[in-house]
Structure formats: C-alpha cells, structure tokens
N, C-alpha and C positions, 0 to 999 in steps of 0.2 A: 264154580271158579276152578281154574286148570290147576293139578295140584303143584306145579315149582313154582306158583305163585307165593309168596312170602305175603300173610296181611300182618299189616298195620298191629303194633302194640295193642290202638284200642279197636281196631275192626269187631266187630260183635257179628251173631249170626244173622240177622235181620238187615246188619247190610251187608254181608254176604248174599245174602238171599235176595235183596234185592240188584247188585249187580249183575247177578244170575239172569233175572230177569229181564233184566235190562238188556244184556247178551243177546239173549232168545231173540226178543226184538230185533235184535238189529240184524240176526242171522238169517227172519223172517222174510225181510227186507233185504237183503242182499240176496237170497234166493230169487224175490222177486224180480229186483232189478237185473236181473241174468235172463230169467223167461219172457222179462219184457224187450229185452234186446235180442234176445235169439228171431222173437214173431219179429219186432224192426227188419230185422235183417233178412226173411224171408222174403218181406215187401223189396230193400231193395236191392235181392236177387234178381226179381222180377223186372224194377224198372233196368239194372241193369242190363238183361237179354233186351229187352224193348230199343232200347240206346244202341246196343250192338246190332242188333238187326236192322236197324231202319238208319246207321251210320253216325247217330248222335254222337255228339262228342261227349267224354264223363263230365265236363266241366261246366259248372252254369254259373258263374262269379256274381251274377245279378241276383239269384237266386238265395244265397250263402250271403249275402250283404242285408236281406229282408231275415233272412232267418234266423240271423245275428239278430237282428233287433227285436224280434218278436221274441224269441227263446232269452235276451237277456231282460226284458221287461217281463218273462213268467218267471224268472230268476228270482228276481226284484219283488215282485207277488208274494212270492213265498218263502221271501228271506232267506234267498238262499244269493251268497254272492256270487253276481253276476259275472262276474272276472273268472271263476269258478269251474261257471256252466257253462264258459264258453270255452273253458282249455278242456274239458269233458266231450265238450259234443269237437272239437279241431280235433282231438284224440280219437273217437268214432268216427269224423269227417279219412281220417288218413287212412284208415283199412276203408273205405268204403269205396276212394278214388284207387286204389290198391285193386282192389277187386273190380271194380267197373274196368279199369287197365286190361287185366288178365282176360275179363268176359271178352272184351273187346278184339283181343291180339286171336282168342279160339274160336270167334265168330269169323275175321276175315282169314284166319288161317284152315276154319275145316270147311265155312259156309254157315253154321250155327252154334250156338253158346249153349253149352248145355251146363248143366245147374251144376255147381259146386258145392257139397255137403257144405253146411254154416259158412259161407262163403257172402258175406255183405254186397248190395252193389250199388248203393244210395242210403245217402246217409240222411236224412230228414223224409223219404218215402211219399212224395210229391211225383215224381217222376221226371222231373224238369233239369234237376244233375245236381252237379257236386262242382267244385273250386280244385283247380289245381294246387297244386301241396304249397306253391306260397301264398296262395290268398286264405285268408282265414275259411275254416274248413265247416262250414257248416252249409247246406244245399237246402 
C-alpha cells in the first residue's frame, strides 16, 4: 500500500496485505494489456503499408459494423460491459485510422511507407480497414 495512504481506523494487516495483492494483480494485468496492444499494433502497421501500397483506402465501415457486433457479444461473454468495449476499441479505432492516414500521405508522397516505430495502422488486424472518425471506430 503507497505510504500517503491514510487506512481506515479499523484496517488490520491482512487487509493490507491483501489489497496489496490485489494491486499486483491488476499491475500484472495492465502490463499485459500494454504488450498485447503493442504485437496489435505491429499487425496493423503491416495491413496499413498493404493499404498504402496497393491504394486502399483506411476506411472499411462494413467492416467496423461486424466488429462492433462480434467484440460487443465477447463483451457480453465476459461480463464485461459492452458500451465499455466499444468506447475502448473507438479509442484504438482513432489512432489506428490516424496512422493508416499518415502511412498513406508517405506512401504516395515518397512511393513507400516505411514503418513507423509503435505507429498502429489497423485496428482489429484483419486487413480489410478501419471507419472513418465518424463511423464507430472498430475495423
């Protein structure tokens, strides 16, 4: 426990200790979910050069319409609210159409897209694209 925390009159050590624990956990887990998004975004780095080279546009609204449904029905699985996981992944969705932009402007401005360190460029990693920033942002 971070020590300017102030506990509780009757806080005892054992839950101390277990908030502690419970901490770790969740720190476990936000590490995680960091390295799972970095590999994400490696993928789509990739479909983004693909899109650039071959002229795609970033946008696939069809696409982002199925992925909504499916990502809020695994939401729904897992108890997790679905309203939630979709303002989460419209949040990944906007840096990923962000970066498919940018690939896209350095592809027809040198001839090729070259990789931008941690630079997303698909955000669901299907290849198929992303939603423009006002359609709900899930690809």
């Amino acid at each position: 426990m971070a020590a300017h925390e102030e506990l509780p009159a009757g806080a005892g050590q054992e839950a101390i200790d277990e908030l502690g624990s419970i901490r770790q956990s969740i720190d476990n887990i936000d590490a995680a979910l960091i390295h799972l998004l970095a590999e994400r975004f490696k993928f789509t780095q990739q479909v983004g050069r693909l899109k650039a080279t071959h002229g795609l546009p970033p946008a696939d609204p069809e696409r982002e319409l199925l992925q909504i449904r499916r990502l809020r029905g695994l939401a729904e699985d897992a108890r997790l609210d679905p309203a939630f996981a979709e303002k989460f992944l419209n949040f990944i969705i906007a840096e990923v159409i962000h970066h498919h932009e940018q690939i896209a402007g350095t592809e027809s401005a040198h001839g090729s897209a070259p990789r931008a360190a941690g630079a997303p460029a698909d955000a669901v990693g299907t290849g198929t694209g992303t939603g423009p920033a006002t359609s709900p942002a899930v690809s």
